[in-house]
Each structure stands twice: as C-alpha cells, then as structure tokens.
N, C-alpha and C positions, 0 to 999 in steps of 0.2 A: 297959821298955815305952816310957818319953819317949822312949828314944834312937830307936826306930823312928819315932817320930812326926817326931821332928827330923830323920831321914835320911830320910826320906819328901820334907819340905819342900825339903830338899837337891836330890835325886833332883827335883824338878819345876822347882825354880832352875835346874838342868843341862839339862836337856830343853828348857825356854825360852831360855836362852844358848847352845844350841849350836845350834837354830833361828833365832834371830836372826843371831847369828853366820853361819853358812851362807848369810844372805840379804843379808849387809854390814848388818846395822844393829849396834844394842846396846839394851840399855834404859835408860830415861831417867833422867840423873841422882841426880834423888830418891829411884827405887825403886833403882838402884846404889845409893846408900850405904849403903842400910835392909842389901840382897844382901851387900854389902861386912862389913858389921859385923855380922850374922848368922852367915855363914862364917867369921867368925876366930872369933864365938865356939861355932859349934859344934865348930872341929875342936881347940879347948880342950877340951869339955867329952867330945868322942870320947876325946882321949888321958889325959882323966883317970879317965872311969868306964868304958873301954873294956872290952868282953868278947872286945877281940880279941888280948890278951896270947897266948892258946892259941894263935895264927896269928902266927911271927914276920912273915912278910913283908907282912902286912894293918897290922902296928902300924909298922913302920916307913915305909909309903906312908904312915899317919896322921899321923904326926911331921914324914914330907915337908910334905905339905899342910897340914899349920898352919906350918911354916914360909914357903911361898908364898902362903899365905892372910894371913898378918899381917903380910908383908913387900909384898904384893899390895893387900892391902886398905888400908893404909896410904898407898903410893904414890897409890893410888885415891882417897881422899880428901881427898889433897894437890892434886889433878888433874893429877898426873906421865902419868897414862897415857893420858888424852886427847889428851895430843899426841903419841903414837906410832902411834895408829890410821889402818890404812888396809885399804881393800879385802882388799887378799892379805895380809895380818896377822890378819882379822877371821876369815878361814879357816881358820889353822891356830889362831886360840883357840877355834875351833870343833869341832878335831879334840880340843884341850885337855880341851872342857867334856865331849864325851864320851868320853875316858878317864875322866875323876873320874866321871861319872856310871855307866858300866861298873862301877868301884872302888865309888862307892855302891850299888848294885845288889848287889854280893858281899857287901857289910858285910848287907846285908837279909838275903841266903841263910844 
C-alpha cells in the first residue's frame, strides 16, 4: 500500500516536470533537490520491496531508473546539470519525464 502512495507522489512529480518542461522552465532549486532526493530514494525502495519481480521487463526499467535517478540526482545536486539546460534540451527532458510517468502509471496498473 506505501508503495502506491509513493508512485502516486512520483506520478504527480512527472506530470508537473513534464509541464514545466514543455513550457522551458523547471522547478525551483529548492523544491529540485527535495524531487532529486526523493526519486533516488524512491527507486531504491521500488527495487527493493518491488512486486514487480513477476514482470521481467517492469523490474529492469526499475534498475534502469535508479540508475539515472542516483547518477541524475547526484549530478543535480552538484549543480552539473544547470549548466546544460536549454530550451530544446528542456523538451526532450519533457518527452523524458513522461515516459517514466507512462512507466509509473503501469507500475499503478
């Protein structure tokens, strides 16, 4: 049951990132880091209490994304990735945020 509640939270992170995204912005700093360190540790706690073992290819998207998530989120709070953004970058992390949200959406189903 948490885990819904955390991919809920997920799912609405995604939704507002890839809105934002799609309009050139991002969210501010602060609430980035809180997002940042959230997502690594949710997709720790995906791949360790996951009930998605029964679905090879949902656990290894899992595995992906905590790998981009910790190596992503890390970056991120180095402020490595601020200096890469631009307009047509900010689109395809757009296209980014909803694939995973799509993938969290299915982890819901």
């Amino acid at each position: 049951m948490l885990l819904i509640y955390l991919t809920l939270i997920m799912v609405i992170i995604h939704l507002a990132g890839t809105l934002l995204s799609f309009s050139k912005r991002t969210f501010p700093k602060s609430i980035g880091y809180l997002i940042a360190i959230y997502e690594m540790i949710f997709y720790i706690i995906l791949v360790s209490i996951s009930k998605l073992y029964y679905n090879e290819i949902l656990i290894i998207i899992a595995y992906m994304y905590l790998i981009i998530h910790v190596i992503g989120g890390i970056a991120y709070l180095k402020g490595s990735l601020s200096k890469i953004y631009s307009p047509v970058r900010l689109k395809y992390y757009g296209i980014y945020e909803l694939v995973e949200m799509i993938y969290l959406l299915v982890i819901l189903i």
